[in-house]
C-alpha positions in Angstrom: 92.1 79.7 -33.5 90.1 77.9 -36.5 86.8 78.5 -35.2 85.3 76.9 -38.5 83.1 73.6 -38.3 85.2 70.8 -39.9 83.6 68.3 -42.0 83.6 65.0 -40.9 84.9 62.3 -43.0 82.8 59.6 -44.6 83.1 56.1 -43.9 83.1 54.0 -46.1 79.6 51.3 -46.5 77.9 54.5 -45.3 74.0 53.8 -45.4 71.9 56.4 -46.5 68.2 56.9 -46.2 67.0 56.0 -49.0 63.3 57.6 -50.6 60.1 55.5 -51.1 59.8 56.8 -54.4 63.5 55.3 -55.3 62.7 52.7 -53.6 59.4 52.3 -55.5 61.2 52.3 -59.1 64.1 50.0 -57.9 60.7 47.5 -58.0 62.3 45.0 -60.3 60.7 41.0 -60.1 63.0 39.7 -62.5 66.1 39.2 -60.5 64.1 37.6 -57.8 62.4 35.5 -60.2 66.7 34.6 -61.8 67.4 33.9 -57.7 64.4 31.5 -57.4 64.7 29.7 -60.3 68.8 29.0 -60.2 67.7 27.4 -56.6 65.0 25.4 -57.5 66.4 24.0 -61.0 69.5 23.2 -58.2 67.4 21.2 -55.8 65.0 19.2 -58.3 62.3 17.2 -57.8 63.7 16.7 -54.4 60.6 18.5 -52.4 62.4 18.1 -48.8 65.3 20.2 -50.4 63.0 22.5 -52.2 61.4 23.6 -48.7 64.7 23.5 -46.9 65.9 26.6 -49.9 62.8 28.4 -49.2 63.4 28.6 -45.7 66.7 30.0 -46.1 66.3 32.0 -49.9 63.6 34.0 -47.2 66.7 35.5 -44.8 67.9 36.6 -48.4 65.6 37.8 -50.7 62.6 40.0 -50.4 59.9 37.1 -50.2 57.5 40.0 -48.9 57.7 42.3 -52.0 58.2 39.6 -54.3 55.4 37.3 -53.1 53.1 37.0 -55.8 56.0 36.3 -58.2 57.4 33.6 -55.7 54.0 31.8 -55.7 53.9 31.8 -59.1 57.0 30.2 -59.5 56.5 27.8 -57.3 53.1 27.1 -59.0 54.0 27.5 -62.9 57.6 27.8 -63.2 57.5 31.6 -63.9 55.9 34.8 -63.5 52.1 34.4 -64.7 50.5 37.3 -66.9 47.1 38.0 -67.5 45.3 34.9 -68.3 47.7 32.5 -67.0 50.6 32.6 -70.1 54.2 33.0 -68.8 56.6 34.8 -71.4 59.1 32.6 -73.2 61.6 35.6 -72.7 62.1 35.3 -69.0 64.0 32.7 -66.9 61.8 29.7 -65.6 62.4 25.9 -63.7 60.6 23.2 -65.0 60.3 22.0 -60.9 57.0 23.0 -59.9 53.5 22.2 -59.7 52.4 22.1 -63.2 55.0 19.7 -64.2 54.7 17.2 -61.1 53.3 13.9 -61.4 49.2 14.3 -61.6 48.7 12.2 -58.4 47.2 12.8 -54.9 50.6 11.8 -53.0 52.5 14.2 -54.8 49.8 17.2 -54.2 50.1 16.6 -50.8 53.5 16.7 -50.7 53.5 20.1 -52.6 51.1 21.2 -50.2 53.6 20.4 -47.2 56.3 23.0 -49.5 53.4 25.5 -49.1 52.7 24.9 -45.6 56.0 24.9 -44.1 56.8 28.1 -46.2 54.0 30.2 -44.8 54.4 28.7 -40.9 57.7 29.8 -41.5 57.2 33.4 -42.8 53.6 34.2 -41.5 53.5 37.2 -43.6 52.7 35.8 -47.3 49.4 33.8 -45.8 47.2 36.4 -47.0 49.3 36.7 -50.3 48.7 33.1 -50.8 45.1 33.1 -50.5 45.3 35.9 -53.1 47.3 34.1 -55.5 45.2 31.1 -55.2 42.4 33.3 -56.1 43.8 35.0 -59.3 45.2 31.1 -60.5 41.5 29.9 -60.0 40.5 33.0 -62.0 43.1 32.3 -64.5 42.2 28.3 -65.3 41.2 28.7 -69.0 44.7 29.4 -69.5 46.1 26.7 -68.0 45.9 22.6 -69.2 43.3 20.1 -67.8 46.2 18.5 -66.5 47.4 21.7 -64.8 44.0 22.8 -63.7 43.6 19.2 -62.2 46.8 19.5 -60.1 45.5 22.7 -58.9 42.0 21.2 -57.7 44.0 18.6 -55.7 46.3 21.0 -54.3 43.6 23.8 -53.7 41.6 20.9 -51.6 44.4 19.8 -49.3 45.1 23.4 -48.6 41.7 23.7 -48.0 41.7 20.6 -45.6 44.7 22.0 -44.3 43.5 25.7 -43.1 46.3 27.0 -45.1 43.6 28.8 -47.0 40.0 30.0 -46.3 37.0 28.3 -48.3 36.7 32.1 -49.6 38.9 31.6 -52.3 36.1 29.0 -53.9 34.4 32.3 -54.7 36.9 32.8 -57.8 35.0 29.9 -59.7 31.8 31.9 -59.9 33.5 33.8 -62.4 31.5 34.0 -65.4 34.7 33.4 -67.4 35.3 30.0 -65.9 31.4 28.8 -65.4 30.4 29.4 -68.8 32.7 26.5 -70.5 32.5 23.9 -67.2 35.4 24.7 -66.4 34.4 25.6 -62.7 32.2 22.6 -62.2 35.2 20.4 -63.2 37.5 22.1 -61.4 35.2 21.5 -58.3 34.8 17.7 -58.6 38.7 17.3 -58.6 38.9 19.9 -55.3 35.9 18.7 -53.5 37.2 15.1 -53.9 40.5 15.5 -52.3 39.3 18.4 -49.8 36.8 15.4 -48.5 39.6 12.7 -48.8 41.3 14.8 -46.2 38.8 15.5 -43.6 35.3 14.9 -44.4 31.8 16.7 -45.9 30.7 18.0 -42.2 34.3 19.8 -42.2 33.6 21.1 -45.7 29.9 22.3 -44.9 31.7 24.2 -41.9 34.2 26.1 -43.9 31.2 27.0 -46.6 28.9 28.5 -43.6 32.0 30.2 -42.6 32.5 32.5 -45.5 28.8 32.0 -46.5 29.9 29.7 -49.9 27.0 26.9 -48.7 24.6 28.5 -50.6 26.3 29.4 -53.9 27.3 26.0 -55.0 24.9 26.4 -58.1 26.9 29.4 -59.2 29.6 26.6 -60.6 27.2 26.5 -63.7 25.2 29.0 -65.9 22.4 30.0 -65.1 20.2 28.0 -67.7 22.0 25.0 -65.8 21.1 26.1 -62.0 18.8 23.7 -60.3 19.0 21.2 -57.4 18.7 18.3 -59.8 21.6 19.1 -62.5 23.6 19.9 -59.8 22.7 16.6 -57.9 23.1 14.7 -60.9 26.4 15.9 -62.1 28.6 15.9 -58.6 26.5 12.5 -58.2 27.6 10.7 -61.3 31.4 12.3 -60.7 31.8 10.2 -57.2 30.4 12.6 -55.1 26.9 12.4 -53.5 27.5 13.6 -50.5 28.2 17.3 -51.8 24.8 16.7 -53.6 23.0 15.4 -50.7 24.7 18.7 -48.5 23.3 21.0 -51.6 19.8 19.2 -51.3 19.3 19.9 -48.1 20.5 23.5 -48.3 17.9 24.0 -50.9 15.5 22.6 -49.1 16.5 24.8 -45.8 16.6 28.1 -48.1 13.4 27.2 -48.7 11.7 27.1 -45.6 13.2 30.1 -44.9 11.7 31.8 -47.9 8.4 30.0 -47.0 9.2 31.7 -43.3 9.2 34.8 -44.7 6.5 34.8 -47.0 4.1 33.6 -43.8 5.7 36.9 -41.8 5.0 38.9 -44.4 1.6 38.2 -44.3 0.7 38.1 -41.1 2.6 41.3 -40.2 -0.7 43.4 -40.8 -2.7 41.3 -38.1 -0.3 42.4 -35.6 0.1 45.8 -36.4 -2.4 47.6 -34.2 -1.6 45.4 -31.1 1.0 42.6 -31.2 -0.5 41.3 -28.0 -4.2 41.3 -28.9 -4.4 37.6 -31.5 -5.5 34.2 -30.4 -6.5 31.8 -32.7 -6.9 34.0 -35.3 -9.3 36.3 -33.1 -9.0 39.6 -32.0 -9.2 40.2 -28.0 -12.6 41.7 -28.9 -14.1 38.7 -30.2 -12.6 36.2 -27.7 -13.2 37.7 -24.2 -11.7 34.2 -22.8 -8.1 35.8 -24.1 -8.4 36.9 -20.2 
């Protein structure tokens, strides 16, 4: 009797476990990118057949490794580099944001792609909001007419809740402020975030993320006062972002005036905080009793 162990066969398909580091250097964006392209240079202009490929292209490809590449497809036509450039020597589709008509109708019918993409696959919404951050961080590379697409869409999504007003932190770059590029990127997304909803649903979303207070950071800092800011938002179409910025200067005021008074009256109140009455000490007003 063979008591030896004998090997058993190997079918055929067999799936073996594979290692994170091979799986790390398999890492490869371009195919994706080839896959993404080919669908969208299929479907057009055609925006209800651009989201109905999404939906599907996601059962396929890897939309949760490749979602920064994905975005920027959808966004520029091809993967972005540093700065906002995309290499002539890799595939893109001339259907996508940047090269849509430069109208609010059209914006918001980009941002329905978006928001049907991420209801759909939950997981890139915090992949989003980081891609819209790096874009706004990456708008001196791009054209006005790009960069004004981009407002529009960045303020529906905003309107939306597809994104968190957070993301506005990406034009306090110094980069971006030091040109006016920021401050003219901000008219164009404050004007279609307020066409959308309104400026108490704005001034919400700012508190939220604590943004309400750092609308002067859109210029230098030679350029930071309550007036400049009031005149330029003013003269562009929009006073009722400079009449919310007045009175959050005038309420960070008060607070600082607030201060200042507790400050100075701390030391009255240090030796008993029970013993002052009209600016008398129990000693000297006996009718405290």
């Amino acid at each position: 009797m063979n008591n030896q162990k004998q090997q058993k066969p190997t079918l055929t398909g067999q799936r073996f476990k594979t290692r994170k580091r091979d799986e790390k250097e398999r890492f490869d964006p371009t195919q994706f990118q080839e896959s993404i392209v080919q669908g969208l240079n299929q479907t057009g202009s055609d925006l209800e057949a651009v989201a109905k490929f999404l939906d599907a292209s996601g059962a396929k490809l890897d939309y949760r490794r490749y979602a920064e590449t994905l975005f920027d497809i959808l966004v520029a036509g091809g993967m972005l580099a540093p700065g906002g450039s995309i290499s002539d020597d890799l595939t893109r589709t001339e259907f996508c944001l940047f090269t849509a008509q430069e109208d609010l109708e059209t914006m918001q019918a980009y941002a329905q792609v978006f928001n049907k993409l991420i209801r759909r696959y939950k997981y890139l919404e915090k992949g989003f909001e980081e891609e819209i951050k790096k874009l706004l961080l990456f708008l001196k590379g791009f054209t006005e007419s790009e960069r004004n697409k981009l407002a529009m869409l960045t303020g529906i999504l905003l309107a939306n809740g597809n994104i968190s007003a957070a993301v506005i932190g990406s034009l306090f770059n110094e980069n971006v402020v030091k040109e006016g590029v920021s401050a003219a990127f901000a008219v164009k997304l404050f004007k279609s975030w307020i066409y959308e909803r309104d400026i108490n649903a704005v001034a919400v979303a700012l508190r939220k993320v604590s943004m309400d207070n750092r609308l002067m950071e859109l210029f230098p800092a030679n350029k930071r006062s309550c007036e400049h800011f009031s005149k330029y938002f003013t003269d562009a179409g929009l006073k009722e972002l400079s009449d919310f910025a007045r009175n959050q200067e005038a309420i960070g005021s008060r607070k600082e005036l607030q201060k200042e008074l507790q400050e100075m009256m701390a030391p009255l109140f240090v030796h008993s905080p029970h013993a002052f009455f009209m600016g008398q000490s129990i000693e000297t007003n006996p009718l405290v009793y």
